[in-house]
C-alpha positions in Angstrom: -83.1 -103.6 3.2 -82.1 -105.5 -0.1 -80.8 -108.9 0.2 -77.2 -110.2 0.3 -76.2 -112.6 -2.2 -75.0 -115.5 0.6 -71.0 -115.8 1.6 -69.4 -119.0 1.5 -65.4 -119.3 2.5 -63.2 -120.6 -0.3 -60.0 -122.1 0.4 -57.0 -120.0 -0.8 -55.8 -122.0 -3.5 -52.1 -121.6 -5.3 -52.5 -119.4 -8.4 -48.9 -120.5 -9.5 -49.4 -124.4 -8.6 -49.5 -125.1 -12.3 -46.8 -122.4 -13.1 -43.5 -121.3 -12.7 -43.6 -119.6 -9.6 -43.1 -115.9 -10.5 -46.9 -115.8 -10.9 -50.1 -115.9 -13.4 -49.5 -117.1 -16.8 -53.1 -116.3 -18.9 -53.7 -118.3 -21.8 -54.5 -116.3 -25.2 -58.2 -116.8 -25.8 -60.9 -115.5 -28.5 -64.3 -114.8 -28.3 -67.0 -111.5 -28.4 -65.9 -110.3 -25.3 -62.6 -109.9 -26.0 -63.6 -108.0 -29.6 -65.3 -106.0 -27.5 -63.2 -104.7 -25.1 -60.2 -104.5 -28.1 -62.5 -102.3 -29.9 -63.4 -100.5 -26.8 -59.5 -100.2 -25.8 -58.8 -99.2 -29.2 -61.0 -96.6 -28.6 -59.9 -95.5 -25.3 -56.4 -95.8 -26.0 -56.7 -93.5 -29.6 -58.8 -90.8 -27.2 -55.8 -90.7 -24.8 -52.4 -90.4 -27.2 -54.6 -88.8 -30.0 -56.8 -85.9 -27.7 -53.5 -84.4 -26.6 -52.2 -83.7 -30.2 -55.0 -82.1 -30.6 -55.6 -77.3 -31.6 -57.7 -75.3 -30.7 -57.7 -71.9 -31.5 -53.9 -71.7 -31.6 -53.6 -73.9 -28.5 -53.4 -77.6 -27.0 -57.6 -78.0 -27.2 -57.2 -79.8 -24.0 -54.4 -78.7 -21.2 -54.7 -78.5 -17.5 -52.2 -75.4 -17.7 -50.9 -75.2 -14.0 -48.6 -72.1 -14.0 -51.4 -70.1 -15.4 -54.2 -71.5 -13.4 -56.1 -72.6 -16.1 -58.1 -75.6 -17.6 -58.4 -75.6 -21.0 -61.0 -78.0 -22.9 -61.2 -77.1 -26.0 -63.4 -74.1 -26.3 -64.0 -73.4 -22.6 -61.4 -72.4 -20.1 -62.0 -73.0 -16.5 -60.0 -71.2 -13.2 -59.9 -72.1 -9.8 -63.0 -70.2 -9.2 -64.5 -72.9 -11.1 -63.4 -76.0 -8.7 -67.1 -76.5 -7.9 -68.1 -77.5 -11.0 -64.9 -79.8 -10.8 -66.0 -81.1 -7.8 -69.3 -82.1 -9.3 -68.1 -83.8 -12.1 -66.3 -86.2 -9.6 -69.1 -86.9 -8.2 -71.1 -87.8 -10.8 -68.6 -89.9 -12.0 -68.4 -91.6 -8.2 -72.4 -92.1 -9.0 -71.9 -93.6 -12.7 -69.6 -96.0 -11.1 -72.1 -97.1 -8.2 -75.0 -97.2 -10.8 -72.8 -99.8 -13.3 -71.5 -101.4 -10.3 -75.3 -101.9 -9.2 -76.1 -103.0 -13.0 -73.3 -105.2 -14.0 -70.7 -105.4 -11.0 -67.2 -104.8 -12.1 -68.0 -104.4 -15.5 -65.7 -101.0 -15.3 -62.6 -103.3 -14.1 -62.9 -105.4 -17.2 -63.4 -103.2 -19.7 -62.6 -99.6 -19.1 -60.3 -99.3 -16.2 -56.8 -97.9 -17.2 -54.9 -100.9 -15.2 -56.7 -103.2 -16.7 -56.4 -102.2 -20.3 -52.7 -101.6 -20.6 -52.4 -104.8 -18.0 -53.7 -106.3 -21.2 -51.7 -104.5 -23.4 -48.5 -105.4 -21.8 -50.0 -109.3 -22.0 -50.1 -108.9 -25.6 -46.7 -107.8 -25.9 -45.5 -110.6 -23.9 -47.7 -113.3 -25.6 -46.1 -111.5 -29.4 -42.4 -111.6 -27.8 -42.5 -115.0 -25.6 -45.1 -117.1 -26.9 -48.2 -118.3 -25.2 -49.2 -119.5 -21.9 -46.8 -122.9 -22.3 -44.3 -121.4 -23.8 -44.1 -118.5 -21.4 -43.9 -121.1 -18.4 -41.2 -123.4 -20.0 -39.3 -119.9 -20.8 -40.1 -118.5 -17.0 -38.9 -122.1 -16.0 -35.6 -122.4 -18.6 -32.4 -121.7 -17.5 -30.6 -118.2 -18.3 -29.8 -118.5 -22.0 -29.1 -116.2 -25.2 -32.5 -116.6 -26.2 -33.9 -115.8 -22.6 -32.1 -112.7 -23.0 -33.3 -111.4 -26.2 -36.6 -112.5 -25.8 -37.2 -110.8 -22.5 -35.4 -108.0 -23.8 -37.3 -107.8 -26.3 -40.4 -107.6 -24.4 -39.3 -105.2 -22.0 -37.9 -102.7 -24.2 -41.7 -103.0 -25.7 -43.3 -102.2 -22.2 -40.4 -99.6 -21.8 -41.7 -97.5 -25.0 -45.3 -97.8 -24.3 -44.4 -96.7 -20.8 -42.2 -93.7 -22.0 -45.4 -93.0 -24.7 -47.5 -93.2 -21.8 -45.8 -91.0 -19.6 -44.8 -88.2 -22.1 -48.2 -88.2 -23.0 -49.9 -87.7 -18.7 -47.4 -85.0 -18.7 -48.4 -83.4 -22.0 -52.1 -82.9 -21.0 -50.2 -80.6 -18.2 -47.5 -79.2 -19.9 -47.8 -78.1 -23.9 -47.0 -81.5 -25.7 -45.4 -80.2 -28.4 -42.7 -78.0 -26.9 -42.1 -80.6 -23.6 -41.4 -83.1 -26.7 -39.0 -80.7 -28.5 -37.5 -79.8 -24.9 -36.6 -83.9 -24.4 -35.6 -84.7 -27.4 -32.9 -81.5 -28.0 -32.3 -82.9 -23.6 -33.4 -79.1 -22.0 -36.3 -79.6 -20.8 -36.7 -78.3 -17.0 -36.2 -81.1 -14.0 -39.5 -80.9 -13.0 -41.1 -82.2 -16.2 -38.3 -85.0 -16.8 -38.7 -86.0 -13.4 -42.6 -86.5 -13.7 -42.3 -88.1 -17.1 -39.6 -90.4 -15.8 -42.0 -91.0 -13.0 -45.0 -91.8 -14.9 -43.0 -94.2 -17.2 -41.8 -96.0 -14.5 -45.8 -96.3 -13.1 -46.7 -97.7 -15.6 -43.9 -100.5 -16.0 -43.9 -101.3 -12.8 -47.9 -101.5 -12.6 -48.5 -103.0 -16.0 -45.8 -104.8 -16.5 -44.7 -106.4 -12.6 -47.9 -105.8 -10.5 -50.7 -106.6 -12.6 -53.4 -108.4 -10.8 -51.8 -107.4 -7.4 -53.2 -104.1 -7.7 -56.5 -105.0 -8.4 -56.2 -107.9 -5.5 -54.8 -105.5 -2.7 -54.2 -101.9 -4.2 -57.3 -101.5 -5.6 -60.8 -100.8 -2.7 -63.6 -101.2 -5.8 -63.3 -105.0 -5.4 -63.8 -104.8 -1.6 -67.1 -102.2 -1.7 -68.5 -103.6 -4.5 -69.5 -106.2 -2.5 -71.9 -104.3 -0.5 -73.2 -102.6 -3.8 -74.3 -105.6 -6.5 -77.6 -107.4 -5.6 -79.6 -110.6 -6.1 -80.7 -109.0 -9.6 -76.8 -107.8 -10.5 -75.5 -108.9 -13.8 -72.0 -110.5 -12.7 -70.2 -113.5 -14.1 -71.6 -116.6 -13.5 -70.9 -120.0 -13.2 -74.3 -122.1 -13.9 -73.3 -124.7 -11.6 -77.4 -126.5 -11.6 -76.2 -127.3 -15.6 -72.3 -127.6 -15.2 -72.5 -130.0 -12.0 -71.2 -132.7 -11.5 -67.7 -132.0 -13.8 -65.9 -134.7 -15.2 -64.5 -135.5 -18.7 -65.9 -137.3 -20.8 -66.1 -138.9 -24.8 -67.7 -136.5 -26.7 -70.0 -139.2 -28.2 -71.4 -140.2 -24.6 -74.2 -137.7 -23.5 -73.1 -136.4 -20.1 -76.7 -137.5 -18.8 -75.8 -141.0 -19.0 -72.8 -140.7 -17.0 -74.3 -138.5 -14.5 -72.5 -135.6 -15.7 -72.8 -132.2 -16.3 -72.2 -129.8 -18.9 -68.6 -128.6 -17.6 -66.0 -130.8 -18.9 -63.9 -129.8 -16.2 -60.9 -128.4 -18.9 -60.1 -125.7 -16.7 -59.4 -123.0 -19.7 -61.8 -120.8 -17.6 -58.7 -120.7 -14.9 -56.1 -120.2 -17.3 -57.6 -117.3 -19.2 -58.0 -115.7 -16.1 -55.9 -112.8 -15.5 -56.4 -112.8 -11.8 -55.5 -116.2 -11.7 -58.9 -117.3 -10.1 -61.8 -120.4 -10.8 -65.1 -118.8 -11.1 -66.8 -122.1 -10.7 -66.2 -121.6 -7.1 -68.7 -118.6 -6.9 -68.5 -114.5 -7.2 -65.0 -113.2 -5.7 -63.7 -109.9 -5.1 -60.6 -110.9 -7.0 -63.0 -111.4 -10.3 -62.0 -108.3 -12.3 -65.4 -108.8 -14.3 -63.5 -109.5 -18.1 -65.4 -112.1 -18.8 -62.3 -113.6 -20.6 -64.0 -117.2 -18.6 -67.3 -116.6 -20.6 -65.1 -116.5 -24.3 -63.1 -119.6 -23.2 -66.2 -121.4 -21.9 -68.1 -120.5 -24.8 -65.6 -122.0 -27.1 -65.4 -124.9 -25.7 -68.5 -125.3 -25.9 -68.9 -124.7 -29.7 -65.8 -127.5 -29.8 -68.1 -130.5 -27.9 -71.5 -129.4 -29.2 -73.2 -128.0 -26.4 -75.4 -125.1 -25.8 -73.2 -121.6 -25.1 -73.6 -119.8 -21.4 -72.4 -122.3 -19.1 -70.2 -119.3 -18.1 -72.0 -115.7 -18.7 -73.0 -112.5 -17.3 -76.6 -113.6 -14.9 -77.9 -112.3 -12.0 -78.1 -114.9 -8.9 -82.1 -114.4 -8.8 -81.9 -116.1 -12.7 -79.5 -118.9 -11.4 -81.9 -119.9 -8.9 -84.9 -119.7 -11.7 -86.6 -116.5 -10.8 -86.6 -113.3 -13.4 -83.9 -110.4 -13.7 -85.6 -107.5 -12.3 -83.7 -104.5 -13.9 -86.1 -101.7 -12.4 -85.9 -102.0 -8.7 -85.6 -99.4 -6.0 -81.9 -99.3 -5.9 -81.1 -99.3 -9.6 -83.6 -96.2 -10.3 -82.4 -94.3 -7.1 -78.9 -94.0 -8.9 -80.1 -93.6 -12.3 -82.7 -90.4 -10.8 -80.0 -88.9 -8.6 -77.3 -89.6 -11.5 -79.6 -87.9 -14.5 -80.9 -84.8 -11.8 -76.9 -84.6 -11.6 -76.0 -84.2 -14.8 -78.5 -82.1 -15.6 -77.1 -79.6 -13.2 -73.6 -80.0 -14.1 -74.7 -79.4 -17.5 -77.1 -76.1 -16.4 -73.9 -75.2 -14.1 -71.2 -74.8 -16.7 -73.5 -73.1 -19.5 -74.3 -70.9 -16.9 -71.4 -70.2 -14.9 -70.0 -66.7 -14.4 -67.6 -65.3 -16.5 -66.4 -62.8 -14.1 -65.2 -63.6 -10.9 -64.5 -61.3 -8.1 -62.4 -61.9 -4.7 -62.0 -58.5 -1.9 -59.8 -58.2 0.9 -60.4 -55.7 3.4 -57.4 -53.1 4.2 -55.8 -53.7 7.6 -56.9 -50.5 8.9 -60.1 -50.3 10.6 -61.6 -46.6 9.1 -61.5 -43.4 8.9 -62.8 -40.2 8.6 -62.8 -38.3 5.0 -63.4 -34.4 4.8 -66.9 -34.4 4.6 -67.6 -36.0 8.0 -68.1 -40.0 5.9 -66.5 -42.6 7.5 -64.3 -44.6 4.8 -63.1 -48.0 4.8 -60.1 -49.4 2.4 -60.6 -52.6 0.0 -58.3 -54.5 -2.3 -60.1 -56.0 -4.7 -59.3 -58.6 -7.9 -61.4 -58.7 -10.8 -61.1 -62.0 -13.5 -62.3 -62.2 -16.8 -63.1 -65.6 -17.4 -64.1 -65.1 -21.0 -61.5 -65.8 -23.8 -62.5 -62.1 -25.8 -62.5 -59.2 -24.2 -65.3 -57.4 -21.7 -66.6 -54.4 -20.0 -67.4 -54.8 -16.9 -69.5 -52.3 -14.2 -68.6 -52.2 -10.2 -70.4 -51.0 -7.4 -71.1 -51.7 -4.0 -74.5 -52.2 -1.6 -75.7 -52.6 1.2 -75.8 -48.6 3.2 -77.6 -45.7 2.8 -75.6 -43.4 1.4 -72.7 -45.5 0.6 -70.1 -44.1 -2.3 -67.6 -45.8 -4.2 -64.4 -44.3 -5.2 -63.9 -46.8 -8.2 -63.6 -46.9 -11.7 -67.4 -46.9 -13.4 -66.7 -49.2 -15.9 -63.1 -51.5 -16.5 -62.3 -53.6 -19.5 -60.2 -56.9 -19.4 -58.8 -58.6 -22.1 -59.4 -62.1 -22.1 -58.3 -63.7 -19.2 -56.8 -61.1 -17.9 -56.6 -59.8 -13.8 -56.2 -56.7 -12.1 -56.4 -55.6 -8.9 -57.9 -52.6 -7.7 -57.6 -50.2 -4.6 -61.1 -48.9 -3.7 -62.2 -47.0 -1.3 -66.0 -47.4 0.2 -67.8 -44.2 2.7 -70.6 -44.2 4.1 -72.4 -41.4 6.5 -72.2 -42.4 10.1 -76.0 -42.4 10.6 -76.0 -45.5 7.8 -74.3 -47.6 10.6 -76.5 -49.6 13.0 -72.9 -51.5 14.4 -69.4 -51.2 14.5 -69.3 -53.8 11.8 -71.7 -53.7 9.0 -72.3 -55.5 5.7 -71.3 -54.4 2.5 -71.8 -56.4 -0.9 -69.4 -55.6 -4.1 -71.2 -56.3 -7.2 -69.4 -57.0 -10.8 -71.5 -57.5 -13.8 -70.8 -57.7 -17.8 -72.3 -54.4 -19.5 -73.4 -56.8 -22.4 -74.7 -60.0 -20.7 -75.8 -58.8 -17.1 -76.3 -62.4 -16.2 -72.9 -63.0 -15.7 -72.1 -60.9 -12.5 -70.3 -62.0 -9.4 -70.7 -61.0 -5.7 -68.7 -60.7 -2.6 -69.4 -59.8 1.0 -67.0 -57.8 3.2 -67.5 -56.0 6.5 -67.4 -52.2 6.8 -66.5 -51.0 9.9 -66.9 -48.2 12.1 -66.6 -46.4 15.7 -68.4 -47.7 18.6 -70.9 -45.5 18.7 
């Protein structure tokens, strides 16, 4: 078994003890790990509003079209026949989380995780339309005034529009963008798509603007199973409390040694640029959203009194106790071997997957006999054409001696196109070892014979 980094109980403190009391006030901070997760949100943020806009061959390149059954990614098209390969994907992303989770803890939190990024967002708004940390307190604090009022309104017809942007744009990557916006604007769209665009604006103001940290702190389960997943040799942030201990202030022309000091100078900008409202000096917490916002403000500091950077950084609890970070052990290349073989068959499965798909229903009726003595059984069946061009396609049916199908030889579909066929399947009554027997349709492309599908149904006869 691997070893647990050790649990010690840390009094609940106050998060808004040094604030007005409607919550967490974070101070506006620099440093590389904020450049980095701007240009990383920059990123994520453009791929979001920008994808949706996007053509392909005369349509939205990416569109989970519901009423047609269809998921569009720019040159593939997937059905429900295709939920497997869905499925997987999931999967593999539940596995990519574990294996950064194992790697880095909560490093998804911080940087990548939709709440958190427009929870930052909205937090740059406020900080443009309010002011910064003190000035947001004082206002939080201030009686009702005129400029209370515009300022908050202000900010919250900001958070409003990014909502409404945010919203319109959910909806658009299931309903076609560019008509649903033409639809709203000219006020006739259908009730269903206001009503989940109105529902998705309000999300996100409620949980970007109002929530915040509370989802993370009780919505969210990550920050209570990740817990169970980092180990000693996890990359989380880190107080160095062997260098920062004993805190105190100090001159900065007395070396800390000589007052018995250590390097932390006991400021407590590591708390107020917390978003989460918490004091990573006190050790790893499931409330630490991994943004390393601490590190930049630490690090700064540190620049200002002359000491050496990292008092606060991303370290493993086997390099805080002295020991080496072990980056290949047992767990770590578990998830990457199982995450890789996964891919790799995700990958194999949709450059491989059917283009035809096939689904039979047996008729009600049990059999009966034709005039030559067969015994015939009835079948409904539906034939897809997952391709976007049309195909022939070849039926038959297995699985008896003798067995005869009363089908067409050879159908073509346009692209995307279903149909549904009534067939009719005999069979000589010496063929039949039961009263119910197997029988396989087959469908396969004349040009790529590859790309077939299957389907077992029961053919039935008397009790012999």
């Amino acid at each position: 078994m691997s070893e647990r980094i050790p649990a010690t109980n840390i009094p609940v403190k106050d998060r808004g003890s040094d604030a007005a009391p409607s919550g967490i006030f974070p101070r506006s901070f620099k440093g590389f790990y904020r450049n980095l997760r701007i240009a990383g949100g920059t990123l994520l943020f453009g791929l979001y509003f920008a994808t949706v806009w996007l053509t392909w061959e005369g349509r939205q390149a990416v569109l989970w079209d519901i009423s047609n059954r269809q998921f569009h990614i720019f040159g593939a098209t997937f059905w429900p026949q295709d939920l497997t390969l869905l499925t997987a994907g999931l999967v593999i992303c539940a596995f990519g989380l574990f294996f950064i989770t194992v790697l880095a803890g909560r490093i998804w939190c911080g940087y990548s995780c939709p709440q958190s990024m427009w929870t930052w967002l909205f937090l740059w708004v406020e900080r443009v339309t309010e002011g910064d940390r003190n000035q947001r307190m004082r206002l939080a604090q201030a009686p009702w005034s005129l400029n209370k009022v515009l300022k908050r309104s202000q900010k919250h017809t900001l958070w409003l529009l990014i909502s409404l942007l945010t919203g319109l744009t959910f909806v658009g990557y299931f309903t076609p963008i560019r008509p649903l916006v033409a639809d709203l604007l000219t006020f006739s769209s259908g009730a269903s798509a206001a009503f989940w665009v109105f529902f998705f604006t309000a999300a996100t103001y409620i949980n970007a603007g109002w929530l915040r940290e509370k989802v993370c702190l009780h919505m969210c389960p990550y920050g209570r199973f990740q817990s169970v997943m980092i180990d000693d040799d996890s990359l989380v942030i880190s107080y160095d409390a062997n260098r920062g201990d004993p805190r105190g202030h100090r001159k900065r022309t007395v070396s800390p040694a000589s007052q018995g000091l250590g390097d932390c100078i006991d400021c407590y900008q590591c708390v107020q640029v917390c978003p989460t409202g918490i004091d990573i000096r006190d050790g790893l917490q499931i409330d630490c959203i991994g943004c390393a916002a601490c590190i930049d403000a630490c690090d700064s500091i540190m620049d200002r009194i002359g000491y050496d950077r990292g008092l606060i950084r991303y370290a493993s609890q086997r390099q805080l106790s002295g020991g080496p970070m072990r980056l290949f052990r047992p767990r770590m290349v578990g998830y990457a071997a199982v995450l890789v073989t996964m891919i790799g068959a995700l990958v194999w499965g949709v450059a491989n997957r059917p283009m035809v798909a096939l689904e039979v229903a047996k008729d009600r009726s049990l059999f009966r006999y034709n005039d030559v003595g067969q015994i015939e059984n009835s079948y409904r069946l539906k034939l897809l054409n997952k391709a976007p061009e049309a195909r022939q396609f070849e039926l038959s049916a297995i699985g008896l001696d003798g067995l005869t199908l009363e089908a067409p030889e050879t159908l073509t579909l346009d692209g995307g196109e279903t149909r549904e066929l009534a067939v009719v399947v005999s069979a000589p009554p010496e063929s039949l070892d039961d009263v119910s027997s197997d029988v396989h349709f087959v469908v396969a492309d004349l040009d790529n014979p590859d790309h077939r599908d299957e389907r077992r149904s029961a053919f039935t006869g008397p009790a012999f």
